[in-house]
SEPA-37801 format. One line per field, with one value per residue (C-alpha): residue number from 1; x, y, z; residue in three letters. Coordinates in steps of 0.02 Angstrom, whole numbers, plus 50000, padded with zeros to 5 digits. Last residue first. Layout:
k (NUM; ...)
px (X; ...)
py (Y; ...)
pz (Z; ...)
r (ALA; ...)
end
This chain:
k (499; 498; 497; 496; 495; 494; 493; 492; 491; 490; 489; 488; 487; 486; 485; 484; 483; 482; 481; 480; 479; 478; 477; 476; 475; 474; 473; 472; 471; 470; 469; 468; 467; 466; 465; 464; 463; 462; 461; 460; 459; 458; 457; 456; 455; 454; 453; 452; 451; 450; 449; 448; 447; 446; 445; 444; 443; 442; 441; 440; 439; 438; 437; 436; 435; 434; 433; 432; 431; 430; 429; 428; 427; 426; 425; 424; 423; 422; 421; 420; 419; 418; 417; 416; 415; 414; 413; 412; 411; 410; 409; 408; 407; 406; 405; 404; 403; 402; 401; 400; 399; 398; 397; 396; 395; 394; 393; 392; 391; 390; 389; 388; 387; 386; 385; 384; 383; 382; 381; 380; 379; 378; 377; 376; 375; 374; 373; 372; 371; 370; 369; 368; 367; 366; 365; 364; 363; 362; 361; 360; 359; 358; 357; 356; 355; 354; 353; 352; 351; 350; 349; 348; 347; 346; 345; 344; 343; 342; 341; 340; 339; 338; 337; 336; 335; 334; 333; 332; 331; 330; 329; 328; 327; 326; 325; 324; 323; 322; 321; 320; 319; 318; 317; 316; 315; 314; 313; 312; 311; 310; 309; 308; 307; 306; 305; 304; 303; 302; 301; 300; 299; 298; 297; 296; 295; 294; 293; 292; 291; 290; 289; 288; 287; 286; 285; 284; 283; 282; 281; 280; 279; 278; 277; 276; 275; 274; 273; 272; 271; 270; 269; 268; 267; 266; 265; 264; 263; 262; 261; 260; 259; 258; 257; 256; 255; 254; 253; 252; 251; 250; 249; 248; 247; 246; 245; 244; 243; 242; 241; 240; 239; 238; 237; 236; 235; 234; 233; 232; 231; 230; 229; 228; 227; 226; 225; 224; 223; 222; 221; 220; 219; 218; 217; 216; 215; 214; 213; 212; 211; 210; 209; 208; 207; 206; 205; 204; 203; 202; 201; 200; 199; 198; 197; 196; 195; 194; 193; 192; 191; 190; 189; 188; 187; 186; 185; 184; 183; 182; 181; 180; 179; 178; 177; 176; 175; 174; 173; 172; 171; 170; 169; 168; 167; 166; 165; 164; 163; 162; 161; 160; 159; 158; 157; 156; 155; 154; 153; 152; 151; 150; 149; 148; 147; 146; 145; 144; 143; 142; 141; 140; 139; 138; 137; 136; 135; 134; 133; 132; 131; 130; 129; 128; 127; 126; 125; 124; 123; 122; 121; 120; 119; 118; 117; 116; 115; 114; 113; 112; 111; 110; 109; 108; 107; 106; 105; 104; 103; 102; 101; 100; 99; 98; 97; 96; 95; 94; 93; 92; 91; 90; 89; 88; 87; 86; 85; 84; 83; 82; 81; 80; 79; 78; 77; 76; 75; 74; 73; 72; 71; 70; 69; 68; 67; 66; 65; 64; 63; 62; 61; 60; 59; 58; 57; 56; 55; 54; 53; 52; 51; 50; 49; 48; 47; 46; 45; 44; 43; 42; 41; 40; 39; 38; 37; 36; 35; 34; 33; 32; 31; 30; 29; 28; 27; 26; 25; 24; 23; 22; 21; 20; 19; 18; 17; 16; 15; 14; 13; 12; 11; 10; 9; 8; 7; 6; 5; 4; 3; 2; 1)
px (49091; 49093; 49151; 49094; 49175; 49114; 48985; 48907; 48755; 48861; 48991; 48830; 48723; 48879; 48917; 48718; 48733; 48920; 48822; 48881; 48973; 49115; 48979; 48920; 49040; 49044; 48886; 48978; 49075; 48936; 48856; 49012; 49012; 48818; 48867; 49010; 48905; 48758; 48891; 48957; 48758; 48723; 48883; 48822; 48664; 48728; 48838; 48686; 48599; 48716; 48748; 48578; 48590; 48725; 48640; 48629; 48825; 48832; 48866; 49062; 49050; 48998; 49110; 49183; 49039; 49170; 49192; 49233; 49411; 49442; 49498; 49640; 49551; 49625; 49717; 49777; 49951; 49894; 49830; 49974; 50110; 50164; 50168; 50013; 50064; 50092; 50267; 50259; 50403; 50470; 50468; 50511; 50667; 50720; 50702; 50793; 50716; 50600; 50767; 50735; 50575; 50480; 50316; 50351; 50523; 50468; 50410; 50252; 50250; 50133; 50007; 49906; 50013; 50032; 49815; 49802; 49715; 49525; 49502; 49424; 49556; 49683; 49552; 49599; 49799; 49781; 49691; 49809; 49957; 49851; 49822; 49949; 49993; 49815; 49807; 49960; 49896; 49733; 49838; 49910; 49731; 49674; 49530; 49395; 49280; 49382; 49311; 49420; 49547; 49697; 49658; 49698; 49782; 49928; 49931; 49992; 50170; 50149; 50270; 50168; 50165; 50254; 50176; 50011; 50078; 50109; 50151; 49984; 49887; 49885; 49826; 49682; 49611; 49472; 49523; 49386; 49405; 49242; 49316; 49485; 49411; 49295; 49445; 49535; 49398; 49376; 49560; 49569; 49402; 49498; 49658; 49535; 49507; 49480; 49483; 49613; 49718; 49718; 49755; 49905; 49950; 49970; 50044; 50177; 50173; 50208; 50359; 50414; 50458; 50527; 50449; 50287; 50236; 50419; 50357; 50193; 50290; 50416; 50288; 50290; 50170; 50033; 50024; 49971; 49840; 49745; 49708; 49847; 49971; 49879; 49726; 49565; 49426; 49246; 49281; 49334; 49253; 49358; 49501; 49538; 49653; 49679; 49479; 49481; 49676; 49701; 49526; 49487; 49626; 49667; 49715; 49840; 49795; 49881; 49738; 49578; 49610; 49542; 49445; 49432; 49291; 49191; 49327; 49357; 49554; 49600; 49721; 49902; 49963; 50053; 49972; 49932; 49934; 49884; 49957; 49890; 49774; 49678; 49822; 49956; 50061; 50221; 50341; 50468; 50349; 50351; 50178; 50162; 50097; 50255; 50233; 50073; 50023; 50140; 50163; 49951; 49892; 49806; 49631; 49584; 49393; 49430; 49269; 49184; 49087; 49236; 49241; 49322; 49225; 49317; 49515; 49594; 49484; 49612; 49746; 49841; 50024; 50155; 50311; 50508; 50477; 50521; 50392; 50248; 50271; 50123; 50170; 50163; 50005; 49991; 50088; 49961; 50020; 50079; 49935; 49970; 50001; 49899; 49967; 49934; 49989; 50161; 50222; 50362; 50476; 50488; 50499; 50640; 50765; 50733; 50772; 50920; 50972; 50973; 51073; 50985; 50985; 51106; 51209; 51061; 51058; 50966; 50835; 50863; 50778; 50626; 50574; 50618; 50498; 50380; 50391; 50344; 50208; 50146; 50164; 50100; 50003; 50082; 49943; 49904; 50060; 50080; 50240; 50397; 50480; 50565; 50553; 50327; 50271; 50197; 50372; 50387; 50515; 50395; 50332; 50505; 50526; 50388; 50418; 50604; 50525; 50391; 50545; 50519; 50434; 50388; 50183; 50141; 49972; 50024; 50187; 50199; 50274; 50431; 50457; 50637; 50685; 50898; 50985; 50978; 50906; 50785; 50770; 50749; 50837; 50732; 50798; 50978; 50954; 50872; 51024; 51137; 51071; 51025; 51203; 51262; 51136; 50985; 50971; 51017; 50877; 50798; 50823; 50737; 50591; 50588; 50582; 50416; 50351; 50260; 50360; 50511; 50472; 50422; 50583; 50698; 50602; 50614; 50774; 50884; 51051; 51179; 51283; 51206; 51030; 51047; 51118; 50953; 50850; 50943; 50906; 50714; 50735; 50791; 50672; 50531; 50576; 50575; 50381; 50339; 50385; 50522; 50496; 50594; 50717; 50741; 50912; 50999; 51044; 51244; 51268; 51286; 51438; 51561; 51687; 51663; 51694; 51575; 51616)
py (49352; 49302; 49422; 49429; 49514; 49681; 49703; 49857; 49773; 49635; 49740; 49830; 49681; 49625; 49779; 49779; 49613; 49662; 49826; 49985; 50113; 50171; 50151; 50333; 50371; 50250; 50294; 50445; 50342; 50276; 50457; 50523; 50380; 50430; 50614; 50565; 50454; 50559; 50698; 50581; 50537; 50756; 50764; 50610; 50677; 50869; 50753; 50672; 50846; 50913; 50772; 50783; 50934; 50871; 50736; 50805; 50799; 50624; 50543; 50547; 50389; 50433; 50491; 50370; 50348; 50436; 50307; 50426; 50370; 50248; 50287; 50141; 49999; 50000; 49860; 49928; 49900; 49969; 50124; 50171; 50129; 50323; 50318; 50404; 50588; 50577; 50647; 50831; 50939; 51019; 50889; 50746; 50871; 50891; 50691; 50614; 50468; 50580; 50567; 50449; 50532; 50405; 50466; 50635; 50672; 50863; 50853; 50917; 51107; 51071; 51172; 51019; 50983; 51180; 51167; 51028; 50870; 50850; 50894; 50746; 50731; 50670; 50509; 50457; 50457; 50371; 50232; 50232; 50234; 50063; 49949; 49832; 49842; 49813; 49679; 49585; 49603; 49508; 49369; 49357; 49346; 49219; 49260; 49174; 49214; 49235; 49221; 49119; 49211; 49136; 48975; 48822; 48892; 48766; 48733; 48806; 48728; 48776; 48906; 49053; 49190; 49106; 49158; 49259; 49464; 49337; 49499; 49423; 49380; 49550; 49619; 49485; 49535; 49641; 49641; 49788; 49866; 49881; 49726; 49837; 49988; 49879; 49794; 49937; 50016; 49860; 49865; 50030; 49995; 49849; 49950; 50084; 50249; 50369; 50528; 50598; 50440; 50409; 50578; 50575; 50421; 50480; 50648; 50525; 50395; 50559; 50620; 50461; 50424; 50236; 50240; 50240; 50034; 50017; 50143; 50011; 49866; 49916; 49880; 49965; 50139; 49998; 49901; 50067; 50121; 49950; 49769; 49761; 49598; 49484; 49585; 49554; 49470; 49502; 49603; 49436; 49301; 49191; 49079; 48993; 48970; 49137; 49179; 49028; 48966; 48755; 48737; 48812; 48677; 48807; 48771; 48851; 48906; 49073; 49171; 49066; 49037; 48872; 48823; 48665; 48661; 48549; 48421; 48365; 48435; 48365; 48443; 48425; 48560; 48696; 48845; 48978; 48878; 48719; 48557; 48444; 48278; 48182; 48054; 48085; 48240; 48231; 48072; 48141; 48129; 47943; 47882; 47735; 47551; 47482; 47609; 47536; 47614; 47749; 47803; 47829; 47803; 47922; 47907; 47890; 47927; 48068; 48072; 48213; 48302; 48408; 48341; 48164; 47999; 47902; 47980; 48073; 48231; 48325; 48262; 48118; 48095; 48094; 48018; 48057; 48186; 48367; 48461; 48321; 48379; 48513; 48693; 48800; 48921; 49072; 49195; 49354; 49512; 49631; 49770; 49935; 50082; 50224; 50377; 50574; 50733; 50846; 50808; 50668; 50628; 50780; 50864; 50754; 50795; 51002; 50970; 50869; 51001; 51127; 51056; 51001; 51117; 51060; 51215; 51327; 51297; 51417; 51459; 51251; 51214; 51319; 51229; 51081; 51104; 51184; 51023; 50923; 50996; 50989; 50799; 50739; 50563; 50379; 50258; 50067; 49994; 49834; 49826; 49822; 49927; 50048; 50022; 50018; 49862; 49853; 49908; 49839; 49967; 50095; 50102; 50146; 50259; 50374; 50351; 50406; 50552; 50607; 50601; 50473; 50481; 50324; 50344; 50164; 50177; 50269; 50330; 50495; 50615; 50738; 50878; 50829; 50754; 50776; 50626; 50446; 50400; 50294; 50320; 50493; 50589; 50727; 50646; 50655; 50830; 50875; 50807; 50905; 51075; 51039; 51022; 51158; 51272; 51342; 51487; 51633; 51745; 51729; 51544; 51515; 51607; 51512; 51353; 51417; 51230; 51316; 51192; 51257; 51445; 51431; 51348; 51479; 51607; 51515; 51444; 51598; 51543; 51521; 51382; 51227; 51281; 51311; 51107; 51062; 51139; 51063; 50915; 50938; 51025; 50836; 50725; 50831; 50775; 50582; 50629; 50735; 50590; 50594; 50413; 50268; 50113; 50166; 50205; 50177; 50334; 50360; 50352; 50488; 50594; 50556; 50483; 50593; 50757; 50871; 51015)
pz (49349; 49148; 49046; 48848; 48736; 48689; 48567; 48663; 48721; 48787; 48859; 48965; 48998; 49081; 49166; 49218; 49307; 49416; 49484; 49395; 49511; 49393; 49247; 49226; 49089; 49007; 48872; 48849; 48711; 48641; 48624; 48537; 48413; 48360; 48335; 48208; 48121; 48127; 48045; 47931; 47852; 47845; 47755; 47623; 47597; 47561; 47443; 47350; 47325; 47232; 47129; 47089; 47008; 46914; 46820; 46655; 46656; 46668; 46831; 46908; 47031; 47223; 47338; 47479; 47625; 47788; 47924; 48088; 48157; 48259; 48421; 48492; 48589; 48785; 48820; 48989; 48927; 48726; 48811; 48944; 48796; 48814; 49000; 49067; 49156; 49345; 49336; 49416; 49444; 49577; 49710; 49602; 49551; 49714; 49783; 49638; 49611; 49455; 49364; 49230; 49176; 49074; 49168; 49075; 48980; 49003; 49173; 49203; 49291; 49494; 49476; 49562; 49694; 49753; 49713; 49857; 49807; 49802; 49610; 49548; 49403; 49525; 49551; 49353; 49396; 49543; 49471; 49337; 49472; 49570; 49402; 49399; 49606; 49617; 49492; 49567; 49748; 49676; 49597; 49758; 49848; 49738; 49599; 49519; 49360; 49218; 49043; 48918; 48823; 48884; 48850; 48917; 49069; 49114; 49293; 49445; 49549; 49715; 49759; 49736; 49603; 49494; 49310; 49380; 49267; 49119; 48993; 48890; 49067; 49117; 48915; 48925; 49079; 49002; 48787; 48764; 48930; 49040; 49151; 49188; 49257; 49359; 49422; 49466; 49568; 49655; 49673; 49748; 49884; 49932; 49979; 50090; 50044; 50207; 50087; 50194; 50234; 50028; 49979; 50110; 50035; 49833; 49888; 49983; 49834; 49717; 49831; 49821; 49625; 49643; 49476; 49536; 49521; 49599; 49765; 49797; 49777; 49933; 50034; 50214; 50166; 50076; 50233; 50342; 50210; 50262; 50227; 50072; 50119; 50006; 49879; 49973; 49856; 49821; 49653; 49587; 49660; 49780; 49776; 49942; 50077; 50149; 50190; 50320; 50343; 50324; 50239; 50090; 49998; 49866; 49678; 49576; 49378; 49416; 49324; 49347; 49529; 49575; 49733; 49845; 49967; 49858; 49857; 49676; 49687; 49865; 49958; 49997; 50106; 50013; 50150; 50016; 49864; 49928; 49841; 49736; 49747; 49608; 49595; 49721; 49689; 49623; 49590; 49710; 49847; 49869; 49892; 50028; 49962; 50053; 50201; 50265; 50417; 50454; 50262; 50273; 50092; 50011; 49971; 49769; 49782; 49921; 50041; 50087; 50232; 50285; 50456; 50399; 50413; 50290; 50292; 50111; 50154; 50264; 50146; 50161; 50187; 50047; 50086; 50092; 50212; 50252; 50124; 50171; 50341; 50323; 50303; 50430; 50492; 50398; 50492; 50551; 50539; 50676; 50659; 50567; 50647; 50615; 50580; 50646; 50552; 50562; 50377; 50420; 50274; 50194; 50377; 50424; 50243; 50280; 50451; 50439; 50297; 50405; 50533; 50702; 50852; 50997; 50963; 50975; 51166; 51281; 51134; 51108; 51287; 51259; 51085; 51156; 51310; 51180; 51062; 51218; 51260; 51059; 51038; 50879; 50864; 50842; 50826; 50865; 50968; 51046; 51135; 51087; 51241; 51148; 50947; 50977; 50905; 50712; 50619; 50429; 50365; 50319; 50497; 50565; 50419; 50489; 50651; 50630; 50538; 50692; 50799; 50961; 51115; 51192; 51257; 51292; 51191; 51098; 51007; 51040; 50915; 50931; 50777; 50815; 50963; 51001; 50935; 50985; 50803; 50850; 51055; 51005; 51156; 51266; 51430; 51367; 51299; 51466; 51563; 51457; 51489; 51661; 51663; 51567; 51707; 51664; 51807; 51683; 51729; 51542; 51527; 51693; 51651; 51467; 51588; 51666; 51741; 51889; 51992; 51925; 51930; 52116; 52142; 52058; 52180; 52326; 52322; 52262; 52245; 52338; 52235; 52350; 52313; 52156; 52120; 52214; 52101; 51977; 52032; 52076; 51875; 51834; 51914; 51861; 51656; 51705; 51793; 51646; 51511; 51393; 51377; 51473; 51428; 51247; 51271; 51466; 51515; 51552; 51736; 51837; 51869; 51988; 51917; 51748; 51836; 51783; 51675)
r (UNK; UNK; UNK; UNK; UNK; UNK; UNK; UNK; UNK; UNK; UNK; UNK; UNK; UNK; UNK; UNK; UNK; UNK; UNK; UNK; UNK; UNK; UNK; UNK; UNK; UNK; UNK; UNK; UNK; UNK; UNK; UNK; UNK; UNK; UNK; UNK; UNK; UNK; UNK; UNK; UNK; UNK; UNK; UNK; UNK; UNK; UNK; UNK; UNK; UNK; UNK; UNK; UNK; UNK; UNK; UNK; UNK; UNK; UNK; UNK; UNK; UNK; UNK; UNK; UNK; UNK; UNK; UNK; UNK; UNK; UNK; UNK; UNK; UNK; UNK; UNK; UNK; UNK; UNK; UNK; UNK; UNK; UNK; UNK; UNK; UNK; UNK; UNK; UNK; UNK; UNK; UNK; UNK; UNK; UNK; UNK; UNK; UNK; UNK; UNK; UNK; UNK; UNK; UNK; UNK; UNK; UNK; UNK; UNK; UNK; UNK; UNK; UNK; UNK; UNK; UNK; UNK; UNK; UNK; UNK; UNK; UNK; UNK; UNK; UNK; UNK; UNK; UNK; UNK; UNK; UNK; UNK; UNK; UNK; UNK; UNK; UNK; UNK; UNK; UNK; UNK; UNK; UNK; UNK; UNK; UNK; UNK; UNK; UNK; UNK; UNK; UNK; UNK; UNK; UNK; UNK; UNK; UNK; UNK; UNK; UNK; UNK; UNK; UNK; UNK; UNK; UNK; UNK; UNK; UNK; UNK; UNK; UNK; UNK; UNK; UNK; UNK; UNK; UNK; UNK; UNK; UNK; UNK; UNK; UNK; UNK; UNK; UNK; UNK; UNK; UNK; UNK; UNK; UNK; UNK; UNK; UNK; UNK; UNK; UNK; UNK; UNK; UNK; UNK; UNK; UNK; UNK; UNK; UNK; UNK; UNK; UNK; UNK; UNK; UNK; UNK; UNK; UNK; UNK; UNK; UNK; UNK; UNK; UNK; UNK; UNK; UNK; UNK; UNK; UNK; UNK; UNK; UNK; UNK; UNK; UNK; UNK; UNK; UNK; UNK; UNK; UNK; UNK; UNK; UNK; UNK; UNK; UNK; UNK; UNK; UNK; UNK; UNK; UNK; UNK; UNK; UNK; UNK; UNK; UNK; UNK; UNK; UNK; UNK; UNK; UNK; UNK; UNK; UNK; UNK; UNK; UNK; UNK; UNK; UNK; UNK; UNK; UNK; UNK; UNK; UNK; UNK; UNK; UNK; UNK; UNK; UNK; UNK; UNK; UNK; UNK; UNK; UNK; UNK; UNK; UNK; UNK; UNK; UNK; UNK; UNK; UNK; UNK; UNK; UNK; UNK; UNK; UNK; UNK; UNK; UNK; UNK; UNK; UNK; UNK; UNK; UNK; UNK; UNK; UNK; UNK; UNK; UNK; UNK; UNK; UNK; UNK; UNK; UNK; UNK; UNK; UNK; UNK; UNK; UNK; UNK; UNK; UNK; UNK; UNK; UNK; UNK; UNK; UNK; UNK; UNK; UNK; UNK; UNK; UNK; UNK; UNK; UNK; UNK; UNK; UNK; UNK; UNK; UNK; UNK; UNK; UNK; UNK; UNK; UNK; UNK; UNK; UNK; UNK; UNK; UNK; UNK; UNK; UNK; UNK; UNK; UNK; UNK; UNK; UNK; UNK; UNK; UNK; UNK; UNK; UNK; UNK; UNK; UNK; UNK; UNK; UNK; UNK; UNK; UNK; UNK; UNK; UNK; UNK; UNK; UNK; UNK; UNK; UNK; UNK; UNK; UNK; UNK; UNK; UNK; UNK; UNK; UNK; UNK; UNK; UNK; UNK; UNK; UNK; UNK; UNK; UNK; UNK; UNK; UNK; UNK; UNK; UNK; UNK; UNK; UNK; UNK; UNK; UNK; UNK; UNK; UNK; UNK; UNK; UNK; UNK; UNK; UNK; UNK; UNK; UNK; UNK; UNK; UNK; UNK; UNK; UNK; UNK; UNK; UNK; UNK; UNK; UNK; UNK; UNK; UNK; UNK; UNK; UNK; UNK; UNK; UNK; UNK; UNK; UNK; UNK; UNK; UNK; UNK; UNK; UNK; UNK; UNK; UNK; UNK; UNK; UNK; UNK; UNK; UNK; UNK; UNK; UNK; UNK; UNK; UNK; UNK; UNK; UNK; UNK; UNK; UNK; UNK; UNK)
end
């Protein structure tokens, strides 16, 4: 064993990557260490350069401390433990275990653990899983447990991710929140960029404090405060914008695209732009139980199929607007109630038509809608047939122990909850309206009796026949434009949605 005093240094973590010039530095010292013990120069030398470590294994010239030194070198910078299924973090190429990548993401990573900078995918490493692969044939004992391998590969499953960009803070609040005053909006001063004038303008605390609004009596007349950024805007300004489910209004002004309330199936749910997003928020596991084998089988379908977040919730949305009640059954368990910290108004009434959307009130209709969705795109039969065959659960969606990673695994969960109709306000089936039998008629009538209930079946059947063909009549309408699914609820007797 090497004498501690004279032994190198410990290796800094994170400071380098497993790379082929770090990994050259330690056979040329090995090499070195052969030379000194009498071996054979030219042939072990020949083997190094030629990069054959499984020669050196099989003529005994891998020495403890090339051993050790190659552990070191081949360390996660994570979990600082021997690489496991070892990925590449690009484009500054840090090695790290595919499963400490994994989690790394999931826990709101966007720079690379090692040197933080920016990062955009982290790919497999195959020359690097031979050089491990080599090294633990010489040295099982530095092999991970069994159950550190099982727990890794159910985490990491061996394919490429894309890192999602660092995102963008909105910019800060105004210093209305820190003072005793209000100060005026963007549209409070004459002249102003945004082509309009405030009727009621706000008066300046610098210039004439006396006349000055305190904030503790709210918002100035005709003014309120941003929903995204909480700047005071202007309610009549044309650029202002109302969601109709949270009530708040948006300056459109402070943060273009962040700022504002836009058209339903137009808008981009908050914190969703990509698959990445969705793998980091914790919202996405709670609206599956916490069940994450099904949000991993859920993912994976999603990276394959090359679904985006928006393309979800405009499936979602369309879903919802050909329900009977629409909306209605979202705003009923007050799905928008404090959503931001600006204070909303009071809807007047619940069952008006909604045209405008924010982008939290979007995230809350994803996260809403997103296992149904799921549920609906399983039946298109692009998921793997072990997922597929998978036995239900017995207790179903309701399953209390579908956290529990083995059971998860064995048995499948996504089955609608038992309320799944009435929460997506779905109209129970109502049954066929049979014509009640006509009166007893006089016995000289019976012939016609006969031919009154031979009537009467042949009238159920049309009206069984006719229900089935409004039902189908749905069918086709994942992909309707926002004109024809209005036709479409009106023809139907539906309530009227307004877009």
């Amino acid at each position: 064993m090497a004498d501690p005093e004279t032994s190198s240094p410990p290796r800094v973590p994170l400071k380098r990557t497993a790379s082929a010039a770090s990994l050259a530095d330690v056979l040329d010292s090995s090499r070195k260490k052969l030379k000194e013990e009498g071996a054979s120069e030219d042939t072990n030398a020949s083997r190094v350069v030629a990069g054959d470590l499984g020669g050196l294994v099989a003529t005994g010239g891998v020495t403890a401390e090339l051993i050790e030194q190659l552990a070191q070198e081949l360390q996660c910078g994570c979990c600082c433990s021997l690489l496991y299924r070892p990925v590449l973090v690009q484009p500054c190429q840090h090695a790290f275990c595919g499963s400490c990548c994994v989690l790394w993401i999931k826990n709101g990573g966007t720079n690379c653990p090692a040197c933080r900078g920016i990062s955009t995918t982290v790919t497999p490493c195959r020359p690097l899983q031979t050089i491990l692969d080599v090294l633990l044939r010489s040295a099982p004992h530095l092999a991970r447990t069994e159950r550190e391998r099982q727990q890794a590969d159910e985490i990491y499953t061996g394919t490429t991710m894309r890192i999602p960009a660092p995102r963008e803070s909105s910019p800060d609040p105004d210093v209305n929140a820190s003072t005793e005053y209000a100060r005026p909006c963007p549209n409070c001063s004459a002249g102003n960029a945004y082509g309009w004038v405030c009727a009621q303008p706000i008066v300046d605390p610098n210039v004439d404090p006396e006349n000055a609004w305190p904030l503790e009596d709210g918002a100035p007349p005709g003014h309120a405060s941003c929903g995204n950024c909480e700047n005071l805007l202007a309610l009549a300004s044309p650029l202002t914008s109302k969601c109709d489910f949270c009530q708040v209004s948006f300056c459109g002004i402070t943060a273009q695209g962040r700022c504002m309330a836009a058209a339903i199936l137009v808008q981009q749910p908050h914190e969703y732009q990509d698959v990445g997003d969705m793998i980091q928020s914790a919202n996405i596991y709670e609206s599956f139980s916490n069940n994450n084998v099904e949000v991993e089988i859920m993912l994976d379908y999603l990276t394959t199929q090359n679904i985006s977040p928006r393309h979800i919730y405009r499936d979602i949305v369309t879903h919802i607007l050909l329900q009977p009640r629409g909306f209605l059954p979202l705003i009923e368990q007050e799905l928008f109630v404090d959503v931001h910290s600006s204070a909303g108004g009071t809807d007047p009434d619940p069952q008006a038509p909604r045209n405008k959307i924010c982008r939290q009130c979007a995230a809350e209709v994803f996260l809403y809608g997103l296992r149904d969705w799921f549920l609906r795109e399983r039946s298109k039969g692009f998921l793997e047939e072990a997922v597929l065959r998978k036995k239900d659960c017995v207790d179903g969606a309701e399953c209390r122990r579908q956290q529990e990673f083995d059971h998860a695994r064995e048995f499948n969960h996504m089955v609608p909850f038992a309320s799944s109709q009435a929460a997506q306000g779905a109209a129970p089936p109502v049954p066929a309206i049979v014509p009640p039998p006509p009166a007893p008629l006089a016995d000289s009538d019976d012939d016609h009796d006969d031919d009154d209930d031979d009537n009467d079946d042949e009238e159920e059947t049309d009206v069984i026949l006719n229900a089935g063909a409004v039902d189908r009549s749905f069918e086709s309408m994942s992909d309707v434009s926002i004109p024809a699914l209005a036709a479409a609820q009106q023809d139907e007797d539906m309530p009227d949605v307004v877009f």
